[in-house]
C-alpha angles and dihedrals in degrees: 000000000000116000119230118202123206143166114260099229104034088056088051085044089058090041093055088230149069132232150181126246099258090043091051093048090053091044075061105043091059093046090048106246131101138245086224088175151341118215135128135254102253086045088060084047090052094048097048094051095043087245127170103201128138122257108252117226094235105047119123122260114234111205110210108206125187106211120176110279094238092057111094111158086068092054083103145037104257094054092044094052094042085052098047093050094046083051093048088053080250092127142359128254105279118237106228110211135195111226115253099245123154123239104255089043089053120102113249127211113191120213118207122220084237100075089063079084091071126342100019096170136072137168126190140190137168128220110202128204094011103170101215117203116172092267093054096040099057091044089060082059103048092043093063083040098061086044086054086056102036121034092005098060102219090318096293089116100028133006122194131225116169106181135187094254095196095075085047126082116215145233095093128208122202112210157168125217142154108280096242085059094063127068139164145123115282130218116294098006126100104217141064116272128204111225093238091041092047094056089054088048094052091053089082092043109101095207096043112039099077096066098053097090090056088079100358094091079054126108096207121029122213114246132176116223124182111208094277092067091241117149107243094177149343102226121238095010125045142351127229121261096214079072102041123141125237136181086266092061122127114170120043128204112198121189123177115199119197156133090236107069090177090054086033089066099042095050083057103048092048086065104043084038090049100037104033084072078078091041125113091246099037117237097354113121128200108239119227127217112223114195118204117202092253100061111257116118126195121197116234142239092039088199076170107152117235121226130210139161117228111188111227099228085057079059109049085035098059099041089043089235132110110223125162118248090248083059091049096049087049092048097044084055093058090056087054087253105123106218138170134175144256146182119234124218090261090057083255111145128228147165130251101212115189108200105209114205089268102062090056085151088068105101119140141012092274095055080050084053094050097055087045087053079042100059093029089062119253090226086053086060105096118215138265149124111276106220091210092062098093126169110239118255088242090060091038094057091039091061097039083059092044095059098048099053093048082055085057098062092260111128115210119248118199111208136184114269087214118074135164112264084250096065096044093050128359103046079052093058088242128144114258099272099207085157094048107039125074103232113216109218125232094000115197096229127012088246086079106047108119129023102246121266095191134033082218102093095043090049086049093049091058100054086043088067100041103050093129099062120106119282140278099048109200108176127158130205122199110176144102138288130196124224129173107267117173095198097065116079089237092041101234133072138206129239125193098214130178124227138172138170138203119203124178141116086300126040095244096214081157094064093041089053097046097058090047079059089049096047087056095055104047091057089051101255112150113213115247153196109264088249096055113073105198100091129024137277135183122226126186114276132188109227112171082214086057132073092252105240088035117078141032150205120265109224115194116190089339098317134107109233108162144339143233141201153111108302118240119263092228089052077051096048091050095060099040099263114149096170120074115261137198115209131190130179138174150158124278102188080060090083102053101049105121079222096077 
């Protein structure tokens, strides 16, 4: 969960009220977020520098404050306090309004064909009389900074300017061109840069460098001009400085770049929501019109308010309380969602939610639930088993195996679902499955480059490293495995599968065999002749990771769902095995297909 750090008192400033600690703690604990520390800011620059210096009296507290990661509009201090004094019944829910300006009079910002190579969106808004001090100012800041962080994943989906627009001269163009034909002169430096030379300079920039491969591998780079042909920023890299704010600054112009429209807008709507409460006309933004090549043009910010109807009894269900529609729509206010109710045709009562720009984590009527469980108070909830809540009959019928293998004398191994391409197929003597194995890109080590396919080299590795423990060695895995599957919208699907292993001075195929024929039993499989098909038989297969003559296939009800054997000793030798081992495994989901 991301971190927000603010300054004690001028949070208590914005709340209209001071507290204690524990007072504070507990403010936190019923609006869902957490008091993580409490520290100051000389005190982070000690500790950084491995500094022993003595805490001075008048240094400022930092509060350090852990709020849900979905929740935007609280990753500074404006938000959070807002927030904190609509839920305490301080202040209403602000309307946020677009100025009424006509069309000719509207800003434009034109957008070239040439961006949909690599950043083809683009939103724009403008806050107008912002009165900036040193506290605010460095706030707006933060604030982009933690969306860069968060939403905007490191600026790969959205990357923030926010520009003075008074030393700027509309209308804007969007564009993409080759790096040698832009120049200008970036943030914090004093001379022109050309595009191609900026990007070598910047590799030695801590902050910065770690953005460069996000356009470098481009042929074109997207850029922003106003008509005067002046650079107002690099995205995602750097603004302009021609354009810098300072604390002087009036007139804000804010413009969001990205792959990701939907994040894109939300990105945008969290600053001019946040920020309008310090402009002259408090929470009204000026729209923005943006113009595609084509044609098309979309008015931004969009602060339209999102409607949905949550039925009561979802609610109180849900929550396991029983609380009267007046109570809920209360409650919903105070978490800054404007809600009323109605009666349905059937005298079933629900809840009209209005979801204002701020709350874009607000989604679906469980998100609406949540915020009502929020506000009630999670420690006023009384306890009790909720008879809606059911395992599923894949983890039902996991655990009952589970226990009876244990039963059996198995002890259950958990392994990584990740593996190198060797293990899951080479050390097994299989074929290298490029149509089979979900490949991880860009793995960190070359121990986690495919999702498993098989319990089979996770089990082996154990024993591998446990060779010296006392014989025999009887361990169980019950867990899933990933393959390739078209059909699927991901294009992989998941298998619970079951494996265990003997290892001993003799292979112990017997006992193997045996549980498979427990297993079975205890599912309810009758063993059958190879010509009926309503239980379950085993026929000789020729698996490269099995002794050949030595294993064979499980059908159930004409299906092949696992095999067992005794594992090759090549397949031993690979993963460091000197004793003899029997292996089975099978497929789990098997049991539950309605066509069995």
């Amino acid at each position: 969960m991301p971190t927000i750090s603010v300054g004690r008192d001028r949070l208590f400033e914005a709340l209209g009220k001071t507290y204690t600690q524990e007072e504070f703690e507990e403010l936190c604990f019923s609006f869902g977020i957490e008091l993580d520390d409490v520290t100051t800011e000389k005190a982070v620059i000690r500790k950084e520098k491995h500094m022993d210096e003595k805490a001075e009296e008048d240094e400022e507290v930092i509060y350090k404050i852990e709020v849900p990661a979905n929740r935007y509009d609280l990753l500074c201090l404006e938000g959070l306090a807002q927030s904190l004094r609509i839920f305490y019944k301080q202040d209403k829910i602000p309307s946020y309004t677009l100025a009424k300006i006509s069309s000719d009079s509207m800003i434009k910002m034109h957008v070239k064909p040439e961006t949909s190579l690599i950043r083809p969106y683009i939103v724009c808004a403008v806050l107008r009389g912002v009165t900036f001090d040193e506290a605010r100012y460095n706030s707006f800041i933060d604030l982009q900074d933690k969306l860069h962080q968060n939403i905007c994943r490191r600026r790969t989906l959205v990357a923030i300017g926010t520009h003075d627009l008074d030393t700027l001269q509309a209308p804007f163009t969007y564009e993409a061109l080759p790096p040698s034909s832009i120049e200008f002169v970036p943030l914090k430096q004093e001379r022109s840069f050309r595009v191609d030379e900026l990007m070598e300079f910047y590799k030695s920039d801590l902050k910065l460098k770690k953005f460069l491969h996000i356009i470098e591998d481009s042929s074109v780079y997207p850029v922003i001009y106003d008509s005067n042909r002046t650079v107002l920023s690099l995205p995602p890299i750097i603004n302009g400085a021609h354009s810098a704010i300072t604390l002087k600054t009036k007139n804000v112009f804010i413009e969001c770049t990205a792959t990701d429209l939907t994040k894109a807008k939300i990105v945008l709507n969290t600053i001019v929501t946040t920020f309008s409460g310090y402009c002259e006309k408090k929470f009204e933004i000026e729209p923005v019109e943006v113009i595609y090549s084509d044609g098309k043009s979309f008015t931004y910010p969009d602060l339209s308010v999102y409607n949905m109807k949550v039925p009561l009894s979802y609610i109180n269900g849900a929550i396991g309380v029983n609380l009267e529609a007046e109570e809920v729509t209360s409650l919903l206010n105070r978490m800054q969602l404007h809600a009323d109710k109605s009666v349905l045709g059937n005298n079933e009562c629900s809840i009209n939610v209005a979801v204002p720009p701020t709350r874009s984590d607000v989604l679906h009527p469980c998100d609406v639930m949540e915020d009502v469980a929020i506000a009630y108070g999670y420690n006023k909830i009384p306890e009790g088993k909720i008879l809606s809540l059911k395992p599923l009959p894949l983890n039902e019928l996991s655990d009952l195996i589970r226990r009876e293998i244990a039963m059996n004398g198995f002890t259950e191994v958990l392994t990584f679902i990740l593996c190198s391409w060797r293990e899951n197929f080479t050390m097994l003597n299989r074929k290298d499955g490029k149509s089979t194995a979900v490949v991880i890109g860009n793995p960190r080590s070359s121990d986690f480059e495919v999702v498993r396919t098989s319990l089979m080299p996770g089990i082996l590795k154990t024993v591998g490293h446990n060779k010296d423990h006392p014989k025999p060695i009887k361990i169980f895995e019950v867990g899933d495995v990933a393959v390739l599957d078209e059909t699927k919208d991901v294009g992989a699907t998941n298998r619970r599968q079951l494996a265990a292993l003997y290892c001993g001075a003799t292979s112990g195929f017997e006992l193997i065999h045996g549980l498979v024929d427990r297993i079975m039993e205890v599912i309810g499989a009758e063993f059958v002749e190879r010509d009926e098909h309503d239980g379950y038989f085993i026929e000789p297969s020729n698996e490269p990771e099995y002794l050949l003559g030595r294993q064979a296939n499980i059908i159930y009800y004409k299906k092949r769902i696992g095999t067992f054997g005794i594992v090759h000793p090549e397949v031993l030798n690979n993963f460091d095995i000197p004793d003899p081992c029997s292996f089975v495994e099978l497929t789990i989901e098997s049991f539950l297909d309605k066509n069995h």
